[in-house]
C-alpha positions as CSV (number, residue, x, y, z in Angstrom):
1,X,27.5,-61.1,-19.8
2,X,26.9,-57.3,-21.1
3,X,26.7,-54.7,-18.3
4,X,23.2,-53.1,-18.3
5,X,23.8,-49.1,-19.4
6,X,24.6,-46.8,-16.4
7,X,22.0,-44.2,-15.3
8,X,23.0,-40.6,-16.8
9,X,24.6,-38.6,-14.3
10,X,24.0,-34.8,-15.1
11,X,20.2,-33.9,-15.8
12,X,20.8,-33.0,-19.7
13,X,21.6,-36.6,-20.0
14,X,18.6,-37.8,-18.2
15,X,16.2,-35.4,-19.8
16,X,17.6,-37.0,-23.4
17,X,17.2,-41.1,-22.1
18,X,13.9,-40.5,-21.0
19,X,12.7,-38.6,-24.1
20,X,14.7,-41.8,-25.9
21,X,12.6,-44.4,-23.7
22,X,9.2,-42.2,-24.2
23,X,9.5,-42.6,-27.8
24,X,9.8,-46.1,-27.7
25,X,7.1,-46.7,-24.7
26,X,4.7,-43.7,-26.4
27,X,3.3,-43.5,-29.7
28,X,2.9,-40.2,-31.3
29,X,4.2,-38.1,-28.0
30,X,2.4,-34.3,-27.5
31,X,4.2,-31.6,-26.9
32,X,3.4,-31.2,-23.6
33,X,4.5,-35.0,-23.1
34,X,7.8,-34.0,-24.0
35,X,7.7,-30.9,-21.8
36,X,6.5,-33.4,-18.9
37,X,9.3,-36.0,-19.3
38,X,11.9,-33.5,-20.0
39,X,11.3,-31.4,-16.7
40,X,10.7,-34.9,-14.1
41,X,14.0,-35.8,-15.4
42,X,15.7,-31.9,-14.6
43,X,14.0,-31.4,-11.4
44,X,11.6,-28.5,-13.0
45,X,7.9,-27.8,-11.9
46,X,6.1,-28.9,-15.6
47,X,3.7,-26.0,-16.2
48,X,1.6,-27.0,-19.1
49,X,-0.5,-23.5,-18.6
50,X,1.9,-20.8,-17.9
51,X,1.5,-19.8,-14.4
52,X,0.0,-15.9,-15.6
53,X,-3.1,-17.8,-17.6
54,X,-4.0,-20.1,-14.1
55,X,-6.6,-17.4,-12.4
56,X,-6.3,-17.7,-8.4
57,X,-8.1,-20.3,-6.6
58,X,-10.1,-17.8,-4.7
59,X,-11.1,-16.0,-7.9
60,X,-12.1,-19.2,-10.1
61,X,-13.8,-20.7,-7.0
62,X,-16.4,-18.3,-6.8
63,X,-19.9,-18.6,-8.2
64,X,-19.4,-15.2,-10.2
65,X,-16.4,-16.5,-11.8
66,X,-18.3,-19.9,-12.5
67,X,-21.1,-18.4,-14.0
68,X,-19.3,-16.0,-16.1
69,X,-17.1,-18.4,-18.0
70,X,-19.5,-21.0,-18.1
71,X,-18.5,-23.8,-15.9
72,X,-15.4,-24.0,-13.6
73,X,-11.8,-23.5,-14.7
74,X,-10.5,-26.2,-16.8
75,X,-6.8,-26.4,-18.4
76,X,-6.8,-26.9,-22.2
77,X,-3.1,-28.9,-22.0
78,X,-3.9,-32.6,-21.8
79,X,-1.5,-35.4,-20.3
80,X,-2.5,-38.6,-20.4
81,X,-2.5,-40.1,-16.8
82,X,-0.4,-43.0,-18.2
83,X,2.2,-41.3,-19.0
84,X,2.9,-39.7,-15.1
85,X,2.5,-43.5,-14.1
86,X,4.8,-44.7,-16.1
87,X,7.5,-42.4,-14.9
88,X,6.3,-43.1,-11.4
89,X,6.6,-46.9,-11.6
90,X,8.7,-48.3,-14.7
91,X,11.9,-49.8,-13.4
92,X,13.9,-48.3,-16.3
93,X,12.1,-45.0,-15.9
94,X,12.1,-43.9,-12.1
95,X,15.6,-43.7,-12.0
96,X,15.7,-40.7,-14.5
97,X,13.1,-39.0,-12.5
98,X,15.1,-36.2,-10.5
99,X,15.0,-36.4,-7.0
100,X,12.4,-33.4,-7.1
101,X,9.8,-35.7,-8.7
102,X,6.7,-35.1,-10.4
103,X,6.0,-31.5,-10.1
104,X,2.7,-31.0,-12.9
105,X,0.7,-27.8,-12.8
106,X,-2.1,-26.6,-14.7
107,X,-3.1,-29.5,-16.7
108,X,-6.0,-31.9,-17.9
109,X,-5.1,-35.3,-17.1
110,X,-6.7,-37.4,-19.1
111,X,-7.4,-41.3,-18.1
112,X,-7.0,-43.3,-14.9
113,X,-3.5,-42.9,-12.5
114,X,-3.3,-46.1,-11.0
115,X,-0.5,-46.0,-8.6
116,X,-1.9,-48.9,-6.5
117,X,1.2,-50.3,-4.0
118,X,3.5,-47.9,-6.3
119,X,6.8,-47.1,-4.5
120,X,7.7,-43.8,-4.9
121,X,11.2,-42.5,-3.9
122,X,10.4,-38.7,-5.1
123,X,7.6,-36.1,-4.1
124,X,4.0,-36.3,-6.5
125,X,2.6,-33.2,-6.7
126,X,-0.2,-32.4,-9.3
127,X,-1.0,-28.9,-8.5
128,X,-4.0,-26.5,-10.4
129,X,-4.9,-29.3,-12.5
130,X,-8.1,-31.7,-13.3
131,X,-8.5,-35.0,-13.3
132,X,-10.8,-36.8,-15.4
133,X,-11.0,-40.2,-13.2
134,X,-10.6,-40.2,-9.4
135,X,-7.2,-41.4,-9.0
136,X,-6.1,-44.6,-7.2
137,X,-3.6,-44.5,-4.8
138,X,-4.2,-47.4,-2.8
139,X,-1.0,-48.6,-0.5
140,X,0.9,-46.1,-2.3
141,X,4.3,-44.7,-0.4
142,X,5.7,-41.6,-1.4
143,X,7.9,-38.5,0.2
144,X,5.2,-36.3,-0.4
145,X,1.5,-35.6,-1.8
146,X,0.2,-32.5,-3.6
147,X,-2.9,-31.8,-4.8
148,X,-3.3,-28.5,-4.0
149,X,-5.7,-26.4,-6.6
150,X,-6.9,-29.6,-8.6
151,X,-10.4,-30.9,-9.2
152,X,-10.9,-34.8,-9.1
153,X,-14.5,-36.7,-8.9
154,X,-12.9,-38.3,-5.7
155,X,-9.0,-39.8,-4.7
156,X,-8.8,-43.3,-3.5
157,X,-5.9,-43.6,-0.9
158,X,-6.5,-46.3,1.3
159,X,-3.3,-47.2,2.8
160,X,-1.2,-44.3,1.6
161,X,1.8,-43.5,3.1
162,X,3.0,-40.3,3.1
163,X,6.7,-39.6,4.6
164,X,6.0,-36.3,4.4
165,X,3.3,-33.8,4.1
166,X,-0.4,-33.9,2.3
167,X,-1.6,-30.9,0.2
168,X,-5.6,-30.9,-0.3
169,X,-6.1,-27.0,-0.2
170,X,-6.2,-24.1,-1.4
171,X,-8.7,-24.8,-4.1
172,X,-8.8,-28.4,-4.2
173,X,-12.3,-30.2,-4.9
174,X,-13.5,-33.1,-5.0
175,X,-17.0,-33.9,-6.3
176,X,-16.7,-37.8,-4.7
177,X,-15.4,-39.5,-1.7
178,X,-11.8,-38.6,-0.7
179,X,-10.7,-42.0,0.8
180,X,-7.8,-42.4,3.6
181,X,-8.8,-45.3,5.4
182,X,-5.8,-46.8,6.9
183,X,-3.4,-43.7,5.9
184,X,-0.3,-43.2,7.1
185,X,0.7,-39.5,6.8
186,X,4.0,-38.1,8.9
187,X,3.8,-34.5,8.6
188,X,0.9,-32.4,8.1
189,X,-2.7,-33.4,6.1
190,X,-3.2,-29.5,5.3
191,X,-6.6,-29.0,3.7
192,X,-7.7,-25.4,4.1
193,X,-8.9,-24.0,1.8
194,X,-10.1,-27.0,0.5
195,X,-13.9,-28.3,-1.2
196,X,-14.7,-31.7,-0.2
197,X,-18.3,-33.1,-1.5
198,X,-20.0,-36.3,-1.5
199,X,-23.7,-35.7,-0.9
200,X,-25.3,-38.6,1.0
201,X,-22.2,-40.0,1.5
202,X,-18.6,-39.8,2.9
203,X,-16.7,-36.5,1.6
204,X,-13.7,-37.6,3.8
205,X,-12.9,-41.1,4.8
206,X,-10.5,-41.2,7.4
207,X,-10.9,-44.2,9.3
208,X,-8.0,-45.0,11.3
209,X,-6.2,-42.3,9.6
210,X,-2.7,-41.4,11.3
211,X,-1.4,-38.6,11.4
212,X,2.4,-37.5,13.0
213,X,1.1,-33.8,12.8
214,X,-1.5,-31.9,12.4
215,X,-4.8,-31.4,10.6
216,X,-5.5,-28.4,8.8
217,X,-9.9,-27.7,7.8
218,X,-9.8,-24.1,8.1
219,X,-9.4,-20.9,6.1
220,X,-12.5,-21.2,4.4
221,X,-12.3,-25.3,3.7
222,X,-16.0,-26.2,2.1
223,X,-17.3,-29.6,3.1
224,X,-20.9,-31.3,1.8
225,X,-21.2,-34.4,3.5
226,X,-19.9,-37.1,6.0
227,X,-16.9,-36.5,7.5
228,X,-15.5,-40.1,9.3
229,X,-12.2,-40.0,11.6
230,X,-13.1,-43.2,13.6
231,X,-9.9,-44.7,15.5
232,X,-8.1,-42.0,13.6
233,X,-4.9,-40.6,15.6
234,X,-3.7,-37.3,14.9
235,X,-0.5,-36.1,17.3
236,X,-0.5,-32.5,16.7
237,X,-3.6,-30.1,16.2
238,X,-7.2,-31.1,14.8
239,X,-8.3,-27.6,13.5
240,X,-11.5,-27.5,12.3
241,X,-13.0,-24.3,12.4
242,X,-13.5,-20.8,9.9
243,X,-15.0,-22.9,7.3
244,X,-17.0,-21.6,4.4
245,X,-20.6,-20.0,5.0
246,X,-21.5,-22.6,2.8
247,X,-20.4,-25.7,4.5
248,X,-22.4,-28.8,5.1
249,X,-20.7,-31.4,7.4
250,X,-24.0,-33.9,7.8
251,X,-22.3,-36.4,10.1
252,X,-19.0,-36.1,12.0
253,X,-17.8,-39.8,13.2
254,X,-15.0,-39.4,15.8
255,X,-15.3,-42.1,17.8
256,X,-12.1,-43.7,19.4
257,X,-10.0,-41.1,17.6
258,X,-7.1,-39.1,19.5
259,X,-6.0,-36.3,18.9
260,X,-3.5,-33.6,20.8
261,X,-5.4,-30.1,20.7
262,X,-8.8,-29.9,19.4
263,X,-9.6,-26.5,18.0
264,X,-12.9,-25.7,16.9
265,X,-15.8,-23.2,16.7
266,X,-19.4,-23.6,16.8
267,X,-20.0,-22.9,12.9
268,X,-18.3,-26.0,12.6
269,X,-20.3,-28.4,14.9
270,X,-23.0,-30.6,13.0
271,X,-26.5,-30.3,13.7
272,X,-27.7,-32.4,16.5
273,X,-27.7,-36.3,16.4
274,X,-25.0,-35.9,13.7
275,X,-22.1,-36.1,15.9
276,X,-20.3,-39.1,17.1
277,X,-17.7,-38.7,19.3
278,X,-18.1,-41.9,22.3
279,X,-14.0,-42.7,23.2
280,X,-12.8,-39.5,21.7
281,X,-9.9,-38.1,23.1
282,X,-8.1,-35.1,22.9
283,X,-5.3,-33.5,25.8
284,X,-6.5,-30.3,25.3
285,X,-8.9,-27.5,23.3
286,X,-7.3,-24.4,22.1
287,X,-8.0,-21.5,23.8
288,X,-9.4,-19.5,20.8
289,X,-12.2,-22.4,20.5
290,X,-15.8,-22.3,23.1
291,X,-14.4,-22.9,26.2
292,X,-17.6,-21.8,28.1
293,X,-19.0,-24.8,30.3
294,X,-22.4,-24.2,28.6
295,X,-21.6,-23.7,25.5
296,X,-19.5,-27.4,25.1
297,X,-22.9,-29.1,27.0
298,X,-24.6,-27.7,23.5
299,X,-21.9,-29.7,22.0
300,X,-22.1,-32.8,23.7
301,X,-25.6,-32.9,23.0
302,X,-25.0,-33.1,19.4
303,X,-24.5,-36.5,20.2
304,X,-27.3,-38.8,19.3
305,X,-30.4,-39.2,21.1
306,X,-31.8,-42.5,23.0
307,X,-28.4,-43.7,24.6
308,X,-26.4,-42.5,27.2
309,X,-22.6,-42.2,26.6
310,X,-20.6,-41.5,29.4
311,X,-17.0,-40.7,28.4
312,X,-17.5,-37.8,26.2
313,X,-18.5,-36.2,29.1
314,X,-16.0,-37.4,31.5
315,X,-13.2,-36.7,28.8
316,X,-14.2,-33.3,28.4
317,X,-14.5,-32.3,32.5
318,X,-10.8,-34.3,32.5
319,X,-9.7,-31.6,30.4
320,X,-10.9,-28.9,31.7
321,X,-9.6,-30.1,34.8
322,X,-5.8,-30.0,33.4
323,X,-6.9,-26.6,32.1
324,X,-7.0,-25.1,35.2
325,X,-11.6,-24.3,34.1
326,X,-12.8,-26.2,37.6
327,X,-16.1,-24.5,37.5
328,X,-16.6,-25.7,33.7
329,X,-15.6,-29.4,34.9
330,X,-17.6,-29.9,37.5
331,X,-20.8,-28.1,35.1
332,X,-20.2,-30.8,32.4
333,X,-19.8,-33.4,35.4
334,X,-24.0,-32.2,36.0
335,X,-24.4,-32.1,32.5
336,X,-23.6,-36.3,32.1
337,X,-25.8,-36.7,35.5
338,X,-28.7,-34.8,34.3
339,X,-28.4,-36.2,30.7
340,X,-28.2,-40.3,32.5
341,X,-31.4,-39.1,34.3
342,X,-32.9,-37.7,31.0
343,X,-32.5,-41.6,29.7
344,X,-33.7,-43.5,33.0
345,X,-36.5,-45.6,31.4
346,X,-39.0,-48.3,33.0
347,X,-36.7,-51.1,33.1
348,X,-34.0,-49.1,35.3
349,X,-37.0,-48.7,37.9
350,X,-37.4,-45.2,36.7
351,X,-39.7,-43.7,39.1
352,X,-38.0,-43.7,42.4
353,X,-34.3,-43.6,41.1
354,X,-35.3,-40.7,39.2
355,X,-37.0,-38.9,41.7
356,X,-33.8,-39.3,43.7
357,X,-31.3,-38.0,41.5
358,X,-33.9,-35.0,40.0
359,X,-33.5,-34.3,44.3
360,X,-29.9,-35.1,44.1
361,X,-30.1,-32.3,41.4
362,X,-32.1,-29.5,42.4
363,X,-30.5,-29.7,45.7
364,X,-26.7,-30.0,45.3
365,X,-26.0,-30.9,41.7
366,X,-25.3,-34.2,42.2
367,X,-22.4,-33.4,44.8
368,X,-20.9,-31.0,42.9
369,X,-22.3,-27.7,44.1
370,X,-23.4,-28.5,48.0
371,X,-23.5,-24.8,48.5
372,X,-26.6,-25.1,46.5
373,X,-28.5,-26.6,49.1
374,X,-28.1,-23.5,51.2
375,X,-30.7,-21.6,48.9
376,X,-33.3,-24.4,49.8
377,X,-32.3,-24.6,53.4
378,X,-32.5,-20.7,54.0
379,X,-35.9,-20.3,52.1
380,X,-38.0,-23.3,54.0
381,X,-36.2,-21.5,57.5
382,X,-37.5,-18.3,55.8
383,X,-41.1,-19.9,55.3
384,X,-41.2,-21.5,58.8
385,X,-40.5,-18.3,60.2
386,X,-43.6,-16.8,58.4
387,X,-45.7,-19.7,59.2
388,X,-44.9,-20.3,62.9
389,X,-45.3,-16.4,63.7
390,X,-48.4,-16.7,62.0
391,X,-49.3,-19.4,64.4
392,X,-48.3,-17.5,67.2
393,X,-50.7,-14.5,66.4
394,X,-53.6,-16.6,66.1
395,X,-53.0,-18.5,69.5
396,X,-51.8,-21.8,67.5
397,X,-48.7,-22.2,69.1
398,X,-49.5,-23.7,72.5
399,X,-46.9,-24.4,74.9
400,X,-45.4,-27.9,74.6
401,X,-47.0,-30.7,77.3
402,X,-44.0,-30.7,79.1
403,X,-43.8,-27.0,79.2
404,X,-47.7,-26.5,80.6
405,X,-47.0,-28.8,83.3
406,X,-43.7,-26.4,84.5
407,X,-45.9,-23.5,84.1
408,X,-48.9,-24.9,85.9
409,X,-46.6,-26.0,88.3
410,X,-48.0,-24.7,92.7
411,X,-44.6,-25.6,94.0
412,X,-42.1,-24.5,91.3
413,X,-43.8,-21.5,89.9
414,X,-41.6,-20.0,86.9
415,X,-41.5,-16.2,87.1
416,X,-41.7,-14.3,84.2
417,X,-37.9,-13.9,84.0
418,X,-37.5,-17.9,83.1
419,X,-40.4,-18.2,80.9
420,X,-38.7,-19.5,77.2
421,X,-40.3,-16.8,75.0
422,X,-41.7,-17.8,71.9
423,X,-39.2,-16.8,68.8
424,X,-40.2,-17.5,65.2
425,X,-36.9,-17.6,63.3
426,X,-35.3,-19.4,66.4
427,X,-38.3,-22.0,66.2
428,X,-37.7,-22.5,62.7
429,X,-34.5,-23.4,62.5
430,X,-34.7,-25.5,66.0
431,X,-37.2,-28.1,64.0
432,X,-35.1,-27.7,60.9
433,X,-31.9,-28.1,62.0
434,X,-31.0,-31.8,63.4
435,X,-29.4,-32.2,66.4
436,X,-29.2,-28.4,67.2
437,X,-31.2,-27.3,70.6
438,X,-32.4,-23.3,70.6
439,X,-35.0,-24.0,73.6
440,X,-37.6,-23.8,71.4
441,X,-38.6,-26.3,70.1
442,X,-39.1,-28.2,73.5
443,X,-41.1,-25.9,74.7
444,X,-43.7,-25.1,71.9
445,X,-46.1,-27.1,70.0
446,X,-48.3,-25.2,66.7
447,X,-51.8,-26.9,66.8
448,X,-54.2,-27.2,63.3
449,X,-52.8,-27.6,60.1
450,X,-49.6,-26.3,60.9
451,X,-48.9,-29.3,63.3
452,X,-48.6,-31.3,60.0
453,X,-46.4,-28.6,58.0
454,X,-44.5,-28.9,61.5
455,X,-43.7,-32.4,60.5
456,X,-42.9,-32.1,57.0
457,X,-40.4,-29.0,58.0
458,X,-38.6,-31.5,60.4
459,X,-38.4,-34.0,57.5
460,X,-37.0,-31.6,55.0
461,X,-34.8,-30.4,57.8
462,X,-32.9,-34.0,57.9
463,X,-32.5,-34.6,53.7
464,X,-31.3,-31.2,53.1
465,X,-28.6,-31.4,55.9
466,X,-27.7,-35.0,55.4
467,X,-27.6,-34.3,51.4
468,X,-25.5,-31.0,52.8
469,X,-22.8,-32.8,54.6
470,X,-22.9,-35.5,52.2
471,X,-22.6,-33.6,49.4
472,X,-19.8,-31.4,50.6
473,X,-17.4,-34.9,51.8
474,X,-18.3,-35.6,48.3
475,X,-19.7,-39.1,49.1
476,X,-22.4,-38.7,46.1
477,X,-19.8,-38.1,43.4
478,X,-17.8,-41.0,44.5
C-alpha cells in the first residue's frame, strides 16, 4: 500500500500545497483567495485592505462618518465564506493551516460560514470585516474567537466552545441576534466597544452561557434590545456599565445566573419592569458601582411588578453584609418587608396583617431599626405631658379614689410635706411606661375626655415598649 504524502514541514512548502489543493478544490481563484490561503498556511494576518485604507472603528462608527460616505464602511476585497471553511474543516486542508490560524482583516465575505460542530485546532479571527450572512457556529470548538471591528446581520453560536478568549468589540455590530446559548468560553467574552441590535428581540442570547473569566460591556458598548444571561455563570467580573448615550437594553433576564463581582452604573439599568434578576447571584459589587442603600432599592424595583421575589433582596443585604455596608443591609432588609407588604392582597387576609407590619414599619422597621421606636415613644410622653398639665390647670386631674380617702383621712391626716404633688412629665411616663411606678400615677386620676386619651396613652405605652424590647432581641426579624 502507497504511503499517503507527508505534510510540508517549513511554511514555504505549505503555502505552495495549499495553493496546489485550492486550485483543484476552487475554480477560477481571486487574488485575494490566493493571498488568503497563502498567509493561513505562513502564520500571517491576511489583510485584503491594507491596514492605512481601514478608517478607525470610532471614526467610521459615527453618524457623521455614515452620513458623509453614504452608508457604513464596507471593504471592496471579497472572499467567499467557503473558502475560510474549507481551510477550517477539510481533512487534507487544516493541517497546512499554521498554528496561527485564520487571521482575515478588512474583507467582504461573501456567502454563508458554516462551521457547525467544526473542530478547530487554531485561533479564527475575522477582524474589520463584513459579513454578508450571519454566520453559524453552532457546537463549534476553537482556541480562540475574533470578531472584533466586523459587521454581521447576527452570529449563531450555540454551543461554542471557546478555549480561549472572545473578541466582539471595538466596533463590532450586529444588526440581528448574537446567539450563545449553551457557550462555553474559558477566558474573557470582551465586548466593549461593541453594537449589539435586535429590536423587539434578543441582541444577546446568553442563556446558560459560561464563562471562566470575565465579561466585558463597557467603553462605550451600544445595545438595542433584549439582553438574556439566564443560568449563565461568569467566574470573574460582569462589567456592565459606560455604555453609549445611545443604548437601549429593553429587557435584562438574569435570573439564576452567577457571577463573581457585579459592576455596574445606573445608565446601565433598564427601565422598570424590564429587569429580571430572581436567584441571581453575585459575591460582590465593585466599589466604583452605586453602593448607596437607596440607590440599589431603585434597582431592585426594576424588577417586575405584581409578584413578590424575595431573594434578590436577601442576596443583595448578604453582600453588603460581607462588605462590611451594615446600614445598607439592613435598609434593603426593610426594603423586601415594605415591598411583601406593598403585595399583601385579599386572599393573604390583607387588612389586619397589613396593618400590623405598616406598625411593625413605622415603629421599628420591621426589627431592624428599634431605636426608631424611641421617636414615637418620646413624642406621645411629650404630648401627655402637654395634655395632663392641661388637665391639671383646669381642675381635671382629681386625686385618685384611693388617694381622697388618705387625704380625707381624721385619724391619719397627711401634712403637706407627704402630699404626692402632681407632676406632668412624671405622670406621663408613669401611664406610658409598663411596670415602672413614679407615684403618680396611683395617686391621680384626669376626669372628661382626657380619662379616655388616659386609656389609649396606657395602650400605646405597652405596643411601643413590647415592639421596643422585641425589636431590639431581634425576635421580629427572626
Amino acid at each position: 500500500m502507497a504511503n499517503s504524502p507527508a505534510t510540508p514541514e517549513t511554511p514555504a512548502e505549505r503555502a505552495k500545497e495549499l495553493l496546489r489543493l485550492t486550485t483543484k478544490r476552487f475554480a477560477n481563484l481571486t487574488k485575494q483567495d490566493k493571498i488568503f490561503f497563502t498567509a493561513v498556511a505562513l502564520g500571517e494576518p491576511t489583510w485584503l485592505t491594507p491596514q492605512e485604507d481601514i478608517p478607525d472603528w470610532k471614526e467610521r462608527t459615527e453618524k457623521k462618518w455614515i452620513k458623509k460616505n453614504k452608508g457604513p464602511w464596507t471593504p471592496q476585497a471579497n472572499l467567499g465564506a467557503d473558502r475560510i471553511q474549507w481551510a477550517c474543516t477539510d481533512p487534507v486542508a487544516t493541517p497546512l493551516v499554521a498554528k496561527e490560524g485564520v487571521q482575515l482583516v478588512g474583507a467582504t465575505v461573501n456567502g454563508l460560514l458554516d462551521l457547525g460542530y467544526a473542530q478547530l485546532d487554531f485561533p479564527l479571527i475575522i477582524n474589520d470585516s463584513v459579513f454578508e450572512v450571519a454566520p453559524q457556529m453552532r457546537d463549534a470548538a476553537l482556541p480562540l474567537l475574533s470578531l472584533t471591528g466586523s459587521r454581521l446581520p447576527g452570529l449563531y453560536a450555540a454551543g461554542l466552545r471557546v478555549a480561549g478568549q472572545v473578541n466582539l468589540r471595538d466596533g463590532f455590530h450586529a444588526t440581528g441576534e448574537v446567539r450563545l446559548l449553551g457557550a462555553s468560553i474559558g477566558g474573557n467574552l470582551s465586548c466593549s466597544g461593541g453594537r449589539f441590535e435586535n429590536d423587539g428581540g434578543d441582541a444577546l442570547s446568553a442563556d446558560s452561557l459560561q464563562v471562566g473569566g470575565s465579561v466585558f460591556f463597557r467603553e462605550q458598548c451600544r445595545f438595542n434590545g433584549e439582553l438574556d444571561f439566564v443560568n449563565a455563570e461568569v467566574q470573574g467580573y460582569f462589567h456592565l456599565h459606560d455604555l453609549h448615550k445611545e443604548s437601549k437594553i429593553t429587557m435584562l433576564r438574569m435570573e439564576r445566573a452567577r457571577v463573581g463581582v457585579l459592576r455596574d452604573d445606573e445608565a446601565a439599568w433598564p427601565a422598570a419592569g424590564k429587569l429580571h434578576m430572581d436567584g441571581f447571584q453575585y459575591d460582590r459589587i465593585h466599589g466604583k458601582s452605586p453602593l448607596a442603600g437607596k440607590l440599589r432599592i431603585g434597582w431592585l424595583e426594576r424588577m417586575p411588578a405584581g409578584e413578590f421575589l424575595p431573594q434578590p433582596y436577601e442576596q443583595l443585604a448578604k453582600v453588603y453584609s460581607e462588605m462590611g455596608h451594615e446600614g445598607d443591609a439592613k435598609t434593603i432588609l426593610i426594603a423586601k418587608n415594605r415591598a411583601r407588604t406593598r403585595q399583601m392582597r385579599w386572599r393573604d387576609g390583607w387588612l389586619i396583617k397589613k396593618l400590623v407590619r405598616y406598625l411593625f414599619d413605622w415603629t421599628i422597621a420591621y426589627g431592624y431599626r428599634p431605636a426608631q421606636s424611641l421617636v414615637w415613644i418620646f413624642a406621645i410622653i411629650l404630648a401627655g405631658t402637654f395634655i395632663f398639665r392641661a388637665a391639671y390647670s383646669t381642675c381635671d386631674m382629681l386625686p385618685s379614689p384611693s388617694y381622697q380617702r388618705i387625704l380625707d383621712s381624721v385619724d391619719n391626716p397627711v401634712s403637706v410635706a407627704e402630699r404626692a404633688e402632681f407632676n406632668a412629665f412624671f405622670y406621663s411616663m408613669d401611664t406610658f411606661v409598663p411596670l415602672v411606678d413614679l407615684n403618680q400615677e396611683s395617686y391621680w386620676r384626669p376626669i372628661g375626655w382626657r380619662r379616655g386619651y388616659l386609656w389609649g396613652h396606657i395602650l400605646a405605652g405597652w405596643v411601643l415598649s413590647t415592639l421596643f424590647v422585641t425589636g431590639m432581641t431581634g425576635v421580629l426579624k427572626r
